[in-house]
C-alpha positions as CSV (number, residue, x, y, z in Angstrom):
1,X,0.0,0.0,0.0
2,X,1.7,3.5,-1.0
3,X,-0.2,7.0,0.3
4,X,-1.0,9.1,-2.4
5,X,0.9,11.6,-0.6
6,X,4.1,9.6,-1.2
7,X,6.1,10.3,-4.2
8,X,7.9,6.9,-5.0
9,X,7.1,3.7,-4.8
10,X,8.3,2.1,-1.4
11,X,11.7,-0.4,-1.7
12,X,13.7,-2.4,0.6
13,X,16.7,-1.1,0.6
14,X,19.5,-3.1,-1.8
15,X,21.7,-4.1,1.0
16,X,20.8,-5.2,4.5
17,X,23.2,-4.1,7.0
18,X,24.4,-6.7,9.1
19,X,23.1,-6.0,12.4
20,X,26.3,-5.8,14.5
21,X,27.6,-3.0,11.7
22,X,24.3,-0.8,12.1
23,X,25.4,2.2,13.9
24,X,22.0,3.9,14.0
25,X,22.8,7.4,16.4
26,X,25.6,9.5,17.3
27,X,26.2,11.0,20.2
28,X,26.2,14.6,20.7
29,X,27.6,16.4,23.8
30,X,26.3,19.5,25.9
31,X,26.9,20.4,29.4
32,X,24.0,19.2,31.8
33,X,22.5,21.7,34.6
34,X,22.7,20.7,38.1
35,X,19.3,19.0,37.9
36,X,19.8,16.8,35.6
37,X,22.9,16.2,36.8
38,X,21.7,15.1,39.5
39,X,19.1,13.5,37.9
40,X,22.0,10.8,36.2
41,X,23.5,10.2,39.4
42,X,20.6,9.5,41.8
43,X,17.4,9.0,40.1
44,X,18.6,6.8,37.1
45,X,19.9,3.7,39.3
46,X,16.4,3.9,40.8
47,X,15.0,2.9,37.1
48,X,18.0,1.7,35.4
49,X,18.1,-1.4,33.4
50,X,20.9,-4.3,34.4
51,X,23.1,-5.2,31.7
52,X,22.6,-8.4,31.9
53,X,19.8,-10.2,29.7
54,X,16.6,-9.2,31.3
55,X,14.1,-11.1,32.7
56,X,11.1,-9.7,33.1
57,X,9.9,-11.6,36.3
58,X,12.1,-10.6,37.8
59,X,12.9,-6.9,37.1
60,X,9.3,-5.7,36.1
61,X,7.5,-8.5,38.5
62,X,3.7,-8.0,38.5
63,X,3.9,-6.6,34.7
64,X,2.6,-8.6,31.9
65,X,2.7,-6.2,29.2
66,X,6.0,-4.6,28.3
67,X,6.7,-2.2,26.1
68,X,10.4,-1.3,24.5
69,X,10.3,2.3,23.4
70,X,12.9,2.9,21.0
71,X,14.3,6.2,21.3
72,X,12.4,8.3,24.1
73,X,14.3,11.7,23.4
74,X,13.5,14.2,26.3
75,X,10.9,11.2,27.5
76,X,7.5,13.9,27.2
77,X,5.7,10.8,25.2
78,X,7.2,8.1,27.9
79,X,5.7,10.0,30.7
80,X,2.4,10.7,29.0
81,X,1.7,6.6,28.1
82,X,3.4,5.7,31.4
83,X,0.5,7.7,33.2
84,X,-2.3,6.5,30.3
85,X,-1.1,2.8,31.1
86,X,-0.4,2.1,34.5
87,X,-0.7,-1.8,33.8
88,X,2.0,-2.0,31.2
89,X,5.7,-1.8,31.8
90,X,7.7,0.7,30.0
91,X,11.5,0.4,28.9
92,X,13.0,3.8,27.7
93,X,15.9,3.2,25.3
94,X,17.7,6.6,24.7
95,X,21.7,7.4,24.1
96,X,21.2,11.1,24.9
97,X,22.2,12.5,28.1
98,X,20.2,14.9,28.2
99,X,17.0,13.2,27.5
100,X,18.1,10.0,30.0
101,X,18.2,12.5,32.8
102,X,14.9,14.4,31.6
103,X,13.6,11.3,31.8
104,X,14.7,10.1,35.2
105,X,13.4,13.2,37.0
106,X,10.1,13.1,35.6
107,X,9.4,9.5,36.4
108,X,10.9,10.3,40.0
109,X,8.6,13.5,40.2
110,X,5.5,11.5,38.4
111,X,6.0,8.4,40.9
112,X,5.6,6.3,38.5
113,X,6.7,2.3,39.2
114,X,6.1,1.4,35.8
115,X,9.1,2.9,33.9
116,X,12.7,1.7,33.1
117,X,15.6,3.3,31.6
118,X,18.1,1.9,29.3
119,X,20.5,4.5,28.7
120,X,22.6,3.0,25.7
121,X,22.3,1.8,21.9
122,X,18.7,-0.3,21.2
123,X,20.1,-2.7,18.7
124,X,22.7,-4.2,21.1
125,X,20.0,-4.1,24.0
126,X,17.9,-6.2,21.5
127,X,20.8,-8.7,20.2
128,X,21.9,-8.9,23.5
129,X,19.7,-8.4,26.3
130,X,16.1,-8.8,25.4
131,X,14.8,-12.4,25.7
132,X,13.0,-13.4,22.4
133,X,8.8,-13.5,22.4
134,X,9.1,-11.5,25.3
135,X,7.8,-7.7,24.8
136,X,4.0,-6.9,23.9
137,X,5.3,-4.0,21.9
138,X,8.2,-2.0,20.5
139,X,7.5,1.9,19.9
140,X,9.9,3.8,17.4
141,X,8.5,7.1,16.9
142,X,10.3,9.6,14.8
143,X,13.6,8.1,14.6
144,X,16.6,9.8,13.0
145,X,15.5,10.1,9.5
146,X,19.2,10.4,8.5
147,X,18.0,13.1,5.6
148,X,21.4,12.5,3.6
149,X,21.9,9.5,1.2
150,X,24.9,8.8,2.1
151,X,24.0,8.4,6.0
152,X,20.7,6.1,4.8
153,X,22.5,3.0,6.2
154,X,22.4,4.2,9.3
155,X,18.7,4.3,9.2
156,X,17.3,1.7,12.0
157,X,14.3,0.8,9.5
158,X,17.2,-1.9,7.8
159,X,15.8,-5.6,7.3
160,X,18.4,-7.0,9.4
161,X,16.7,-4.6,12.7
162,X,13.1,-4.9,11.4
163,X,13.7,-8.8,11.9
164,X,15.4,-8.2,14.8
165,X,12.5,-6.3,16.8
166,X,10.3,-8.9,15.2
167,X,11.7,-11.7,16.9
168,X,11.6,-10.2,20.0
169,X,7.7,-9.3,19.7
170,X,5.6,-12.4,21.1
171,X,3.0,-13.7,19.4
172,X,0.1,-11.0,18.7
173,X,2.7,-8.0,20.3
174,X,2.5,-4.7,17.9
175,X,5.2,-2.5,16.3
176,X,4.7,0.7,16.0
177,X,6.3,2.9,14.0
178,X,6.0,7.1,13.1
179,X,8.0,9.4,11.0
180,X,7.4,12.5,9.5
181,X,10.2,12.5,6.9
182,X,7.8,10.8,3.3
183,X,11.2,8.9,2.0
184,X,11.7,7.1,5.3
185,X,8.2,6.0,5.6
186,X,8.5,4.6,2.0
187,X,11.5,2.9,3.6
188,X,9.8,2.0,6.7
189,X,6.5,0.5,5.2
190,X,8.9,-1.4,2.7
191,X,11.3,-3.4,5.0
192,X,8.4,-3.7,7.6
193,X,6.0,-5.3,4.9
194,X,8.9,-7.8,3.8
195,X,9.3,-9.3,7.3
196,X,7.0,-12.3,7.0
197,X,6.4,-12.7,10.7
198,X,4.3,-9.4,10.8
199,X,0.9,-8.3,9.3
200,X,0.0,-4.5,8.7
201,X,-3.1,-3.3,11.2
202,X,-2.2,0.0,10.1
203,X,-0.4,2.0,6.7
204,X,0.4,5.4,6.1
205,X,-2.6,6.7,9.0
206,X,-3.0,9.4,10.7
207,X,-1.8,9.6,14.2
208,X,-3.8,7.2,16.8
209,X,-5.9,9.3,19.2
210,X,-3.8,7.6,22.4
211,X,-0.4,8.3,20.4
212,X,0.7,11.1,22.6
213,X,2.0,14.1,19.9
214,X,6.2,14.1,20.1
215,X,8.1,17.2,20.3
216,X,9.9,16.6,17.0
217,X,6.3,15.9,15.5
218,X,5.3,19.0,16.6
219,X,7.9,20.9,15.1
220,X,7.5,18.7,12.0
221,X,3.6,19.7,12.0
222,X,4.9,23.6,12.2
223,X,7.1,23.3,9.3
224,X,4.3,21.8,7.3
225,X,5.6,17.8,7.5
226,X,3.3,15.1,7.7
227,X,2.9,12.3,10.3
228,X,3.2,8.7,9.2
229,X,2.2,5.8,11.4
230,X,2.8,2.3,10.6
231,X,1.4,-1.1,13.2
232,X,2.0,-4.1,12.5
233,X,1.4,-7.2,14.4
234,X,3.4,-10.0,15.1
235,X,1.5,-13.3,13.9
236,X,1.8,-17.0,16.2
237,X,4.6,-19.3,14.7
């Protein structure tokens, strides 16, 4: 299915990066305030993932549902589902200072119990840390669009990822998927709709009502940008 709004017709990409070469972020620095400073040294080991492989029962006992959010930025969209679902487990994966620290402080201020932080790359936490059928969903709104061809391989939407996230999903768990940018929606709805373990629910909508709006999709919505939303659901093996 192609939106009349897009341009091209959607295509995997030619080569699937191998998933221990993507390299899907880049760290940038910046000097934190004394908040958030503070915020990284006492309030993250309060949510803080291990870095060992997870199990659930273990560190999110009482939680059945739990979701992987890929990419939680300054965590404003963590915070509003984390209040919205009080019965599902949220793990924030971010590489950004900034945003790990935003985050901490408001799930300390919020009191919420059912947020976790993983404060490094997704792709290695999902190789190497999350057990397989295990998560009831995987959130990946507005990821770096990496507007330059060149930097496209970096894009996380790469076969070689979309199968990863996949095989973590159990059976009937959702992926769900938002950019702004129209090429990397082509690119999303391509490599998502080639991964024979999941089945669209949902192409090229408009923004779910319970979607909470992103900061980056507001400032996309300013500058005239569309939203893209992609679900797909995992089917039973």
């Amino acid at each position: 299915m192609v939106s009349p709004g897009l341009r091209y017709a959607p295509r995997v990409p030619e080569q699937s990066i191998p998933i221990e070469r993507l390299h899907t972020f880049q760290r940038r620095g910046g000097r934190l305030g004394p908040q958030l400073q503070r915020a990284l040294q006492v309030e993250l080991p309060r949510y803080r993932m291990p870095d060992t492989r997870w199990d659930f029962t273990q560190v999110l006992p009482g939680y059945h549902e739990v979701v992987l959010e890929i990419g939680s930025g300054m965590g404003e969209a963590t915070l509003a589902m984390a209040g919205a679902e009080p019965d599902t487990a949220i793990i924030a994966v971010e590489v950004l200072d900034r945003g790990i620290a935003a985050l901490a402080r408001g799930v300390a201020a919020a009191g919420f119990d059912n947020v976790r932080i993983h404060p490094d790359d997704a792709v290695s936490a999902l190789a190497n840390l999350v057990p397989e059928n295990s998560l009831s969903g995987i959130r990946v709104w507005f990821p770096d669009p990496w507007p330059k061809a060149r930097h496209h391989k970096r894009r996380l939407f790469q076969p070689s990822a979309v199968a990863l996230m996949a095989s973590r999903l159990r059976a009937g768990g959702t992926l769900h998927a938002a950019t702004d940018v129209d090429d990397y929606a082509e690119q999303m709805v391509a490599v998502l709709g080639a991964e024979p373990t999941l089945r669209p629910v949902l192409l090229h909508g408009p923004r779910p009502t319970w979607r909470p709006v992103t900061k980056f999709e507001a400032a996309g919505a300013a500058a005239g940008r569309q939203s893209h939303d992609f679900v797909y659901v995992r089917g039973s093996d």
